[in-house]
C-alpha positions in Angstrom: -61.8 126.2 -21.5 -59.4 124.2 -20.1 -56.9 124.3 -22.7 -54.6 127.0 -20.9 -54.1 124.4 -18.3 -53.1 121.5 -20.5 -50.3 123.9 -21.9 -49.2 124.9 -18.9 -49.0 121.2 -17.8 -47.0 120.2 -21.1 -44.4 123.1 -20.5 -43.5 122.6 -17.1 -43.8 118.5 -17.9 -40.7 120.1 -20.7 -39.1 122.3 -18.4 -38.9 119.1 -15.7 -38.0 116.6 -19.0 -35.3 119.4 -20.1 -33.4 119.4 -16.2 -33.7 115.6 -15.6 -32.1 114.3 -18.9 -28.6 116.1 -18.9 -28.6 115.3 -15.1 -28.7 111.6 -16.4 -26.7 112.3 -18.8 -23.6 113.8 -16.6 -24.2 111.1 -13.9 -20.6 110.1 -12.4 -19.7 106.6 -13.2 -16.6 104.5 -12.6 -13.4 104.7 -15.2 -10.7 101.6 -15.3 -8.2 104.7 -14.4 -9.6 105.4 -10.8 -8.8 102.1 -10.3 -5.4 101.9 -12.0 -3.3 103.3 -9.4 -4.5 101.5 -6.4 -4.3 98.2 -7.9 -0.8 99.0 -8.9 -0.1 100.1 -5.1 -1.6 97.4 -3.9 0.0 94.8 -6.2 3.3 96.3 -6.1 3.6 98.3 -9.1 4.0 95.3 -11.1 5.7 95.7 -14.9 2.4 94.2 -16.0 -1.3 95.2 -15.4 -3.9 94.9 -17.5 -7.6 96.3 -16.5 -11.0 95.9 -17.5 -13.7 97.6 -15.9 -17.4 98.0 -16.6 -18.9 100.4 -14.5 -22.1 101.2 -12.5 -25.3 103.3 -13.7 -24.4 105.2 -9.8 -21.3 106.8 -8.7 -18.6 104.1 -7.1 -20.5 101.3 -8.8 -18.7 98.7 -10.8 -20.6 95.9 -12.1 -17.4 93.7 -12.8 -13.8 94.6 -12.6 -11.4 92.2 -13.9 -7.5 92.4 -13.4 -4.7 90.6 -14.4 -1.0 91.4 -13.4 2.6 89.6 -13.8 5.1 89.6 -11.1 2.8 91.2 -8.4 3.9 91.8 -5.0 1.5 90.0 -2.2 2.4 90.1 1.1 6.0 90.6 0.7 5.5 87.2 -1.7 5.9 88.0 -5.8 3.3 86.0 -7.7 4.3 85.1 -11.0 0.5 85.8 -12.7 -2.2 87.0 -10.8 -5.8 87.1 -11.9 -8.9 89.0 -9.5 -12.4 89.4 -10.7 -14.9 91.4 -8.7 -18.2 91.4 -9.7 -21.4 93.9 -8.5 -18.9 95.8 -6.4 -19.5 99.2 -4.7 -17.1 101.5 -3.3 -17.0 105.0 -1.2 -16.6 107.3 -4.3 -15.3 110.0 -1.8 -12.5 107.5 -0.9 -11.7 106.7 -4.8 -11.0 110.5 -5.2 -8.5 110.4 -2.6 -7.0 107.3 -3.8 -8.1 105.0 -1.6 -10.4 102.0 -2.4 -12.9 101.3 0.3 -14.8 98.8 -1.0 -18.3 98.8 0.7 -20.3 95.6 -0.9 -19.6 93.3 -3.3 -21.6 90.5 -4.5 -19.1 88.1 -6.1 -14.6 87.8 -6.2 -12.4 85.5 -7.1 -8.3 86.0 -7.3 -6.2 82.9 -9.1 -2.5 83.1 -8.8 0.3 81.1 -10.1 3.9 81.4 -8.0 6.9 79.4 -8.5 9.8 77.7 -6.0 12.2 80.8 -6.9 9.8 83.3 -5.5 9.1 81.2 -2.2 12.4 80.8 -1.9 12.9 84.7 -2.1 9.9 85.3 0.2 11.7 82.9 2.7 15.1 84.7 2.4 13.7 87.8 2.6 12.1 86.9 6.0 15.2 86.8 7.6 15.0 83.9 9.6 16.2 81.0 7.3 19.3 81.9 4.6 20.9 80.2 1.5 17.3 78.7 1.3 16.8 75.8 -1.1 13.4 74.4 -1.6 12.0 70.9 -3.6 8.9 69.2 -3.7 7.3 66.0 -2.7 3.9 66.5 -4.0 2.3 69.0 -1.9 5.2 68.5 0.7 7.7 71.5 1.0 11.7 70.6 2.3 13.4 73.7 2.5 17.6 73.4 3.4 19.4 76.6 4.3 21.4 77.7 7.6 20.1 80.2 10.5 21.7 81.8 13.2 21.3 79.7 16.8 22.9 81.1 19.8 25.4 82.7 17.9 26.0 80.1 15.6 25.5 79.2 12.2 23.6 76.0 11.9 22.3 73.9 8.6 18.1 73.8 8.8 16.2 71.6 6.9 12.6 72.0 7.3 9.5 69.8 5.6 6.0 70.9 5.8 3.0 72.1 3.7 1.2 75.1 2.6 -2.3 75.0 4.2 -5.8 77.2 3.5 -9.2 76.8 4.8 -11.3 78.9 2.8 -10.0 81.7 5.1 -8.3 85.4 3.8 -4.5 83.5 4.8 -2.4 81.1 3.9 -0.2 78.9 6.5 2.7 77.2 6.3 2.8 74.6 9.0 6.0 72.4 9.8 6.1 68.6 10.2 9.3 67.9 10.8 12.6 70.7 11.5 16.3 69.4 11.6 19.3 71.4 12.9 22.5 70.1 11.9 20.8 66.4 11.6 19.1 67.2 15.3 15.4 66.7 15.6 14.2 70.3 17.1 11.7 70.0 20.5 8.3 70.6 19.4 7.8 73.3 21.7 10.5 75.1 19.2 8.9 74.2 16.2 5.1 75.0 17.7 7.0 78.7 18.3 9.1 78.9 14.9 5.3 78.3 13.3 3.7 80.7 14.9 5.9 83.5 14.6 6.3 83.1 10.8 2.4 82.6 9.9 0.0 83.5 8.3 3.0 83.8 5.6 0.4 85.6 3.1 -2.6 87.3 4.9 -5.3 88.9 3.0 -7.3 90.4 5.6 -5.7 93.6 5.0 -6.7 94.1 1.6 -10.0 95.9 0.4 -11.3 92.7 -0.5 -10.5 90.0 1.9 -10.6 86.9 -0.6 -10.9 83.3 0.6 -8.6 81.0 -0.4 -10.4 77.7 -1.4 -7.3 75.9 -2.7 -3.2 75.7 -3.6 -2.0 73.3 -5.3 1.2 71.9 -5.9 2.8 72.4 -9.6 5.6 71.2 -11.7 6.9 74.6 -11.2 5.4 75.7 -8.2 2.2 76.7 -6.4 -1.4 77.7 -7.8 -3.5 79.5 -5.3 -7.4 79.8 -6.2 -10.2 81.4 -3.9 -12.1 79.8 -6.5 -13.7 75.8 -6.1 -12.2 74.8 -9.5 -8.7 75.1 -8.9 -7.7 74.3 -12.7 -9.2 77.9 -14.4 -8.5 80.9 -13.5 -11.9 83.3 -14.5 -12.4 83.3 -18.0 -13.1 87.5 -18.0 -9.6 88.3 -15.8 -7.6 89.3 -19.3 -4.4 87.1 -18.5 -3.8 84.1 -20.8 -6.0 81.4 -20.9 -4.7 78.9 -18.5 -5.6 75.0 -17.6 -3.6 72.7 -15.1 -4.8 68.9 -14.6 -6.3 68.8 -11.0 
């Protein structure tokens, strides 16, 4: 007596079954080439990329997106190899299809990059400030040589200091001592030369603002790490595996 109902149950149980599954089945996820054009913009269309992305089971969902670029651009600065790892991120999907990332959570980052005296040296130059600029290292200390307009004039500058970070989204460059043609400058000039010229690398203004734990000085350059262990970068990022002595 009741068996018309149990049929009618089973069918519209199908009918339900029959709508939900290809919904599932034609749910949105990420791709690595949503992504590949706004990392290139923000990284300055560097000649090398590489991208590895494994997306979400929802729309904007990315449970880890792993990048790894040569001769990026950051903050007018070019990084020699640059490694960022984002992991259980989520981003405004109606952003993405405009091009722009807006990224709205994320549970874990990290970004390693490696950037030698030739590119400071360029990022210095390009600043305007300080020409001809020469730079050598005294373990993490930085003396930079090079000439500068004063009053008119063109004077020889030779500036010592260090690169500084705090597990904030910057890094600062602050001066110990600045010479102009052998002359000790007033510390009032130097306070004001410092603050007009930091934060030299800022990245508040990116998507993901990542900390920077570390930078350390190399026989080549700089390593910057918003990572504890300064001597890896993350073992997922694609780049070449990489190990510096602490």
């Amino acid at each position: 007596m009741h068996m018309p109902r149990v049929c009618v149950a089973i069918g519209v149980l199908a009918v339900v079954v029959g709508l939900l599954a290809p919904a599932r089945a034609d749910l949105p996820v990420a791709s690595v080439e949503a992504l590949r054009p706004i990392f290139g913009r923000m990284l300055g269309d560097p000649p090398v990329m590489r991208m590895d992305v494994v997306p979400d089971l929802y729309e904007g969902g990315y449970a880890r997106v792993s990048v790894y670029a040569q001769r990026a651009a950051v903050g007018g600065m070019r990084v020699d190899e640059l490694w960022i790892r984002l992991t259980g991120a989520s981003v405004d999907p109606a952003e993405l299809r405009q091009g722009t990332l807006k990224v709205l959570r994320v549970l874990d980052s990290g970004l390693y990059g490696k950037v030698n005296l030739a590119s400071v040296e360029a990022f210095l130059e390009a600043q305007g400030t300080v020409r001809d600029v020469k730079l050598t290292q005294d373990s993490d200390l930085i003396d930079a040589k090079g000439t500068m307009l004063l009053s008119g004039a063109l004077v020889r500058v030779r500036m010592r200091g260090v690169f500084q970070v705090s597990g904030d989204p910057e890094i600062y460059f602050h001066i110990e001592s600045l010479f102009v043609n052998s002359l000790p400058l007033p510390t009032a000039v130097v306070d004001r030369l410092e603050r007009s010229m930091n934060p030299v690398v800022d990245f508040r203004t990116w998507p993901v603002a990542f900390k920077i734990r570390s930078l350390r000085s190399t026989p080549d350059g700089f390593v910057l790490s918003s990572l504890r262990d300064f001597a890896q970068p993350c073992n997922d990022c694609g780049g070449p595996e990489l190990r510096l002595a602490p």
